[in-house]
Structure formats: structure tokens, C-alpha cells
C-alpha positions in Angstrom: -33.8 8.1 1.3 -30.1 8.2 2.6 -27.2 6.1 1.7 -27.5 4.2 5.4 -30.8 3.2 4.8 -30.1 1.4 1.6 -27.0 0.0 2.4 -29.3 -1.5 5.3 -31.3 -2.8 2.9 -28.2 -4.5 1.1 -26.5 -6.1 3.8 -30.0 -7.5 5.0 -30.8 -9.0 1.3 -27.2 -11.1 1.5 -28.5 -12.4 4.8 -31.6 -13.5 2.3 -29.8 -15.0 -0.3 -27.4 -16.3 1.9 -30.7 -18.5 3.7 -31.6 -19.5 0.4 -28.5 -21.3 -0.5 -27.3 -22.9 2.1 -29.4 -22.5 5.1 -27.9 -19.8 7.9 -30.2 -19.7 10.7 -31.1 -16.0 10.6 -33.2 -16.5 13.9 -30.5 -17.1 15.3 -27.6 -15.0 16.8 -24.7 -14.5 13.3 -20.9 -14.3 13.9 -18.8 -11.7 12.3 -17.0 -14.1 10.7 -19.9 -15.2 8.7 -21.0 -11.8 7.9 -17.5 -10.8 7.1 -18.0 -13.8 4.1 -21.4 -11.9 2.7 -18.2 -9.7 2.1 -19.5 -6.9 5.4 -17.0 -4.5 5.3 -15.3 -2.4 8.3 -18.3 0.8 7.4 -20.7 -2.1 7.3 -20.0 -3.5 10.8 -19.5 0.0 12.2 -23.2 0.6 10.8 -24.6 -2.1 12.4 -23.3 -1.6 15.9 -25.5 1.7 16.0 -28.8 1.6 16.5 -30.8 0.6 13.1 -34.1 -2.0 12.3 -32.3 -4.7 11.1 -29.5 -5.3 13.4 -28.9 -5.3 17.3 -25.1 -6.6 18.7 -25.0 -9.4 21.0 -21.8 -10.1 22.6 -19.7 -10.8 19.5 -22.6 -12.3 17.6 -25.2 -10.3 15.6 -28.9 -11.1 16.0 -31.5 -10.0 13.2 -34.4 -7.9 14.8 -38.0 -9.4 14.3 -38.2 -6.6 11.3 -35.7 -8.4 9.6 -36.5 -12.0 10.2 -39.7 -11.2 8.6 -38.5 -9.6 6.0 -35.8 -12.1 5.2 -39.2 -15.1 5.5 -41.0 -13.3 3.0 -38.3 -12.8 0.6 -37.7 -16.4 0.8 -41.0 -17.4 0.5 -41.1 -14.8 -3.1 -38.0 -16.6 -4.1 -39.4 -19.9 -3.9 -42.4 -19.1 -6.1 -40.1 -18.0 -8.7 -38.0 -20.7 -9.8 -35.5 -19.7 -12.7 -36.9 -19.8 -15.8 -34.5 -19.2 -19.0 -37.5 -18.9 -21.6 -38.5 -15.8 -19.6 -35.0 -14.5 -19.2 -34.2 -14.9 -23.4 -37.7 -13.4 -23.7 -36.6 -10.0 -21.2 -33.0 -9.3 -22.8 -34.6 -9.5 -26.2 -37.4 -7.6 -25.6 -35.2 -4.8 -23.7 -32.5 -4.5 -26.5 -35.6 -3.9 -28.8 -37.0 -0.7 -26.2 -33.2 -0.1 -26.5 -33.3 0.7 -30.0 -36.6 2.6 -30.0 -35.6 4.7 -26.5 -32.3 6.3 -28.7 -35.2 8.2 -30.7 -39.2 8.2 -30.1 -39.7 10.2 -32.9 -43.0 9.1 -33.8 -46.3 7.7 -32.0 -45.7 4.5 -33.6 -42.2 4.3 -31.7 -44.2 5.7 -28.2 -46.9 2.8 -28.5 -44.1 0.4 -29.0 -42.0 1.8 -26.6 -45.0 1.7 -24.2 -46.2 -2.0 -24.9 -42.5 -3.4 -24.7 -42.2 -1.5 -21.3 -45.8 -2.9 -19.4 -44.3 -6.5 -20.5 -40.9 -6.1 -19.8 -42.4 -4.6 -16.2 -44.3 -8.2 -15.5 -41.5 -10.4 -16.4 -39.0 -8.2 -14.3 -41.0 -8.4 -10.8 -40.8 -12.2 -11.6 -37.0 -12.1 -12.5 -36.3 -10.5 -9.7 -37.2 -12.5 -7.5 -35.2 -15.8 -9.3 -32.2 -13.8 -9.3 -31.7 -12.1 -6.1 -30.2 -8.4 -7.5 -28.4 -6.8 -5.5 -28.5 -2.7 -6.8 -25.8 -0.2 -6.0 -26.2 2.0 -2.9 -26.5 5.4 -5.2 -28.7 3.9 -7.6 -31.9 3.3 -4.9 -30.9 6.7 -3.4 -31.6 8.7 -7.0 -34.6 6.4 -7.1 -36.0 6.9 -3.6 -37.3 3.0 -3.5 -36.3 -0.1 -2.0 -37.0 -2.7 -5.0 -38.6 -5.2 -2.8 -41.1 -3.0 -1.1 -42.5 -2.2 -4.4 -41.4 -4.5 -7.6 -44.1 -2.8 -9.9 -42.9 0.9 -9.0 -39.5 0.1 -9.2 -39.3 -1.6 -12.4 -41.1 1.3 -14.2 -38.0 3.5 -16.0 -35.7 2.5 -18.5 -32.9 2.1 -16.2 -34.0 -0.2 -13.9 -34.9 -2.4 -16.8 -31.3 -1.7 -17.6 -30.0 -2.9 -14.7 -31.8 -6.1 -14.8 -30.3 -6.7 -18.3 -26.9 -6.2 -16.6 -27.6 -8.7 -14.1 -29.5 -11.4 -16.4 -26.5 -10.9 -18.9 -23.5 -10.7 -16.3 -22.5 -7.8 -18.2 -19.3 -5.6 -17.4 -21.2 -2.2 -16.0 -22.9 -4.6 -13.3 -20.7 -4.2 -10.2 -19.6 -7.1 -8.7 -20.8 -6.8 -4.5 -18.8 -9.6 -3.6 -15.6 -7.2 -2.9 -14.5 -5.3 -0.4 -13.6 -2.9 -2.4 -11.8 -0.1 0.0 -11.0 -2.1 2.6 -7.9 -3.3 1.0 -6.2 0.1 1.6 -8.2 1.3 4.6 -6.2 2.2 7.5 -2.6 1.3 5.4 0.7 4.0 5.6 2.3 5.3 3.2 4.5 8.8 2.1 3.1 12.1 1.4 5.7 14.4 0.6 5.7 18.2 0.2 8.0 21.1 -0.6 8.5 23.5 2.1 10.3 27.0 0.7 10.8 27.7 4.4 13.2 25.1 5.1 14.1 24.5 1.7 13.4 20.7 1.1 10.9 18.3 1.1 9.0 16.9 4.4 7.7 13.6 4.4 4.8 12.7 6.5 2.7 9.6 6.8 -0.6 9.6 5.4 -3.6 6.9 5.8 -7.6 6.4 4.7 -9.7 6.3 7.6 -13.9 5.4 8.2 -13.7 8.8 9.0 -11.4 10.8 6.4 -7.5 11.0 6.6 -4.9 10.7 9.3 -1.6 12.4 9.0 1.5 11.0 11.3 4.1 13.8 11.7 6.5 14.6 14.6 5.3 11.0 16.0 1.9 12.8 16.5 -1.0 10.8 14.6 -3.7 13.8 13.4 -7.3 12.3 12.1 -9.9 14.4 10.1 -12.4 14.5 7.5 -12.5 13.4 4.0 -12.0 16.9 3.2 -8.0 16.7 4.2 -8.7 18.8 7.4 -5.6 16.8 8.9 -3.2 17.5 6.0 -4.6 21.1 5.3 -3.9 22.2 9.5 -0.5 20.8 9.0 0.3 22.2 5.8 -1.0 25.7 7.3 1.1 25.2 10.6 4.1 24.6 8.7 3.1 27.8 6.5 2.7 25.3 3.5 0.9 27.6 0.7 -1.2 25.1 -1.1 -4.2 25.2 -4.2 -7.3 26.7 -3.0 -9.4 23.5 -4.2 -7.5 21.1 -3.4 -9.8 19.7 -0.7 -12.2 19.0 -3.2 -9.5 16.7 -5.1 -8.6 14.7 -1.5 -12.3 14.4 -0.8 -12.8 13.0 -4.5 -9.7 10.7 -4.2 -11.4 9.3 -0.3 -14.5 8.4 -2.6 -12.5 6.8 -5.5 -10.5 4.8 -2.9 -13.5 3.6 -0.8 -15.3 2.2 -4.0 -12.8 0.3 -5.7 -10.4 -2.2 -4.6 -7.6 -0.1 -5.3 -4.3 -1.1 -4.4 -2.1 1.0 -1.2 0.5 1.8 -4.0 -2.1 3.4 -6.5 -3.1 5.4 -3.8 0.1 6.4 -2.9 0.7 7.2 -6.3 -2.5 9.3 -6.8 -2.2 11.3 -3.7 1.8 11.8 -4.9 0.5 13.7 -7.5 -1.7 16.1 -5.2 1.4 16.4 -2.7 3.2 17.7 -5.9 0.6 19.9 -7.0 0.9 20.9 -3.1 4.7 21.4 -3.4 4.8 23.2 -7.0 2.0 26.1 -5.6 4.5 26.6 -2.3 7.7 26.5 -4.7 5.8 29.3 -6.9 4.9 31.5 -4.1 6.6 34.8 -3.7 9.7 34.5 -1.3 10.2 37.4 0.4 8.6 39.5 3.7 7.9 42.3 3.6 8.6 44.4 6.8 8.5 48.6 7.3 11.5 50.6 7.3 
């Protein structure tokens, strides 16, 4: 299961909870504006604008396919026969911080009966949770698990991790990531300095650097380069300007697109960040040898 399906998934389930709040007519065509307050970001509408099962573009508007209008009746329908109930929800986080305790050491098959009691109990009351509180689980979480929660409650809730994450959620607790951000999208497609050492000329050249969708773009010589996430736009320039630079630091720029598209990092922290790779950049060319050889 990729990461496009169950982000899918996601967007589709805040159109669900969305209906069971306050009413938006999901058989109906949906403006961007109103996705764009179930907190869609750019990659989001970019995803639904291609082909997929959920969504097809109309003019301006979005329209749910029939796929998902069903979908979104029957989780409505679930979440109706589930009203909240706080008796159940006392009864789950206390029964998961005991299979907490026993999980740090089965040691014994007094500990595995335990541990398997507390888990066929804790695996009832979660389908029925789940369905009063609406979860929404993080895109890499459902990939490592293969499963869409709502396709098969039962099969989902069946490690100690998904209980987990249902304690997070019942409990508000900190590791639960909060989905109504737009996390990257704050510095997404912003400016700022990258600068690097060139022995060649003997100073410092200072480019323009941005986050893309795609990767990064690099402004130099009033000439706007795009690439991967990789760097492919920096690394050309820095090898047409004869730029020596660290053999891995792709893998660095590539982490630091990640880190930037899953947190709602500020412009300046990423300036700052990628500052410190453009040094790193600048104190490899500063340390390479300086002279050419040529034959007598």
C-alpha cells in the first residue's frame, strides 16, 4: 500500500467527519476553499487533480465520486451507532496501561494469558472507539501496516501499537500528531540564501534556494533551476561552477526536504539548517587541493 493511497484515505475521512459535524453536502460539488479548511495542503490538491477513486475536478469545485459518497454514508452511519461513551474510554486506557506493563516483559505464561485476555478486550472496545472518535492515523503508520482501519476494524486493532495509538488519541497525548496543520506548506515555495565558498574565485557566491512539490529550485544568474529532493539543482550548479562538495550530501538535502515537509517549520529554520549544509559545502571546496597539475 503506497503513501498516495492512504493519504486518499485521509483526506476522504475529514470529508467524513467534516458531514458529521456540521453538515457539508458531500453529494454535492466542494470548493477549494472549504477543503483548504479540512487543512488540504498544496501535495493534497495536486493529488486530487490526477486521476484517483475519490476525487474528480469540476471547474473549480471538487465532486466526491460515488466510491466515496458511499464510503463517506457508511462511515456516518458507524458513527452514529457509536455515540461517545466515557465509561468505555476510562475502561480502554486503563486496561492498555495494564498490557503496557506486562508487554515490557512476558516472561512467563501467566503474563502471555494476561497479555492475551487484555488484548481480545481491548480489540472489542477499540472497533467501538473508533468509530466515536473519528482517528485520523499518520500516512507512514497504515503504510508499515498495509490496512486501511475502516475496511477492517478487527484486523487493524490486533498489535500493540495500534492499541497505542488509540491511547494517544483517547488521552490527547503529545506523540499523537495534530492533522489539523499544514505543516510544510508554511515554507513551501519561500526564498532564501544559500551561500558557498568557491576557491576558484576566491569568495563566497550566494544563490537563491526554495522547497518545491517536486524537490529544490536554485535561482542563479536570474536563471530559476528546479530538481529533485535529492539537490539535483544545487549539485549541477555546484559541479558547473567546479564546486567540490561531500560525497553524501544528497542524502542530507533529501532528509532536510522530508523534515521540512512534515513540520511546520519556519523559512528561517530552514535557512538556517540548509546554512549549515552550504558550509559543510564550502569547508570540503576550501580543503581541496589548489593546484593543476599540467605536463612539462
Amino acid at each position: 500500500m503506497d503513501e498516495s493511497t492512504v493519504r486518499l484515505h485521509n483526506l476522504l475521512l475529514r470529508i467524513y467527519k467534516k458531514a458529521t459535524k456540521d453538515g457539508i453536502d458531500y453529494m454535492n460539488p466542494i470548493t477549494k476553499d472549504t477543503l483548504y479548511d479540512l487543512y488540504f495542503r498544496q501535495s493534497d490538491f495536486r493529488l486530487i487533480s490526477r486521476e484517483n477513486p475519490y476525487f474528480i475536478v469540476q471547474d473549480d469545485n471538487y465532486i466526491l465520486t460515488e466510491k466515496a459518497q458511499n464510503k463517506v454514508e457508511e462511515y456516518m452511519i458507524s458513527h452514529r451507532d457509536h455515540p461517545k461513551d466515557n465509561q468505555e474510554k476510562d475502561a480502554y486506557i486503563q486496561e492498555f496501561k495494564q498490557l503496557k506493563d506486562i508487554a515490557t516483559d512476558i516472561s512467563n505464561q501467566a503474563d502471555k494469558r494476561k497479555y492475551s485476555e487484555l488484548s481480545s478486550g481491548l480489540a472489542d472496545k477499540a472497533v467501538r472507539l473508533h468509530w466515536s472518535y473519528q482517528p485520523e492515523y499518520e500516512e507512514y503508520l497504515l503504510v508499515n501496516t498495509g490496512q486501511l482501519p475502516e475496511d477492517d476494524l478487527r484486523a487493524f486493532y490486533d498489535n500493540y501499537f495500534a492499541f497505542e495509538d488509540l491511547y494517544w488519541v483517547l488521552t490527547n497525548a503529545k506523540e499523537k500528531k495534530d492533522v489539523e496543520s499544514f505543516l510544510g506548506d508554511k515554507n513551501l515555495d519561500k526564498k532564501f540564501k544559500f551561500k558557498v565558498y568557491s576557491k576558484r574565485w576566491g569568495h563566497e557566491d550566494t544563490y537563491d534556494v526554495e522547497r518545491t512539490l517536486d524537490g529544490w529550485a536554485i535561482h542563479a544568474m536570474a536563471v530559476r533551476k528546479s530538481g529533485n529532493k535529492h539537490g539535483s539543482s544545487i549539485i549541477e550548479h555546484l559541479k558547473h561552477d567546479s564546486i567540490c562538495y561531500p560525497h553524501n550530501v544528497e542524502s542530507y538535502i533529501y532528509s532536510l526536504w522530508l523534515y521540512a515537509d512534515r513540520n511546520p517549520i519556519e523559512v528561517s529554520d530552514l535557512e538556517d539548517k540548509m546554512k549549515e549544509i552550504a558550509d559543510w559545502i564550502s569547508q570540503t571546496e576550501r580543503n581541496r587541493p589548489g593546484w593543476i597539475l599540467e605536463d612539462n
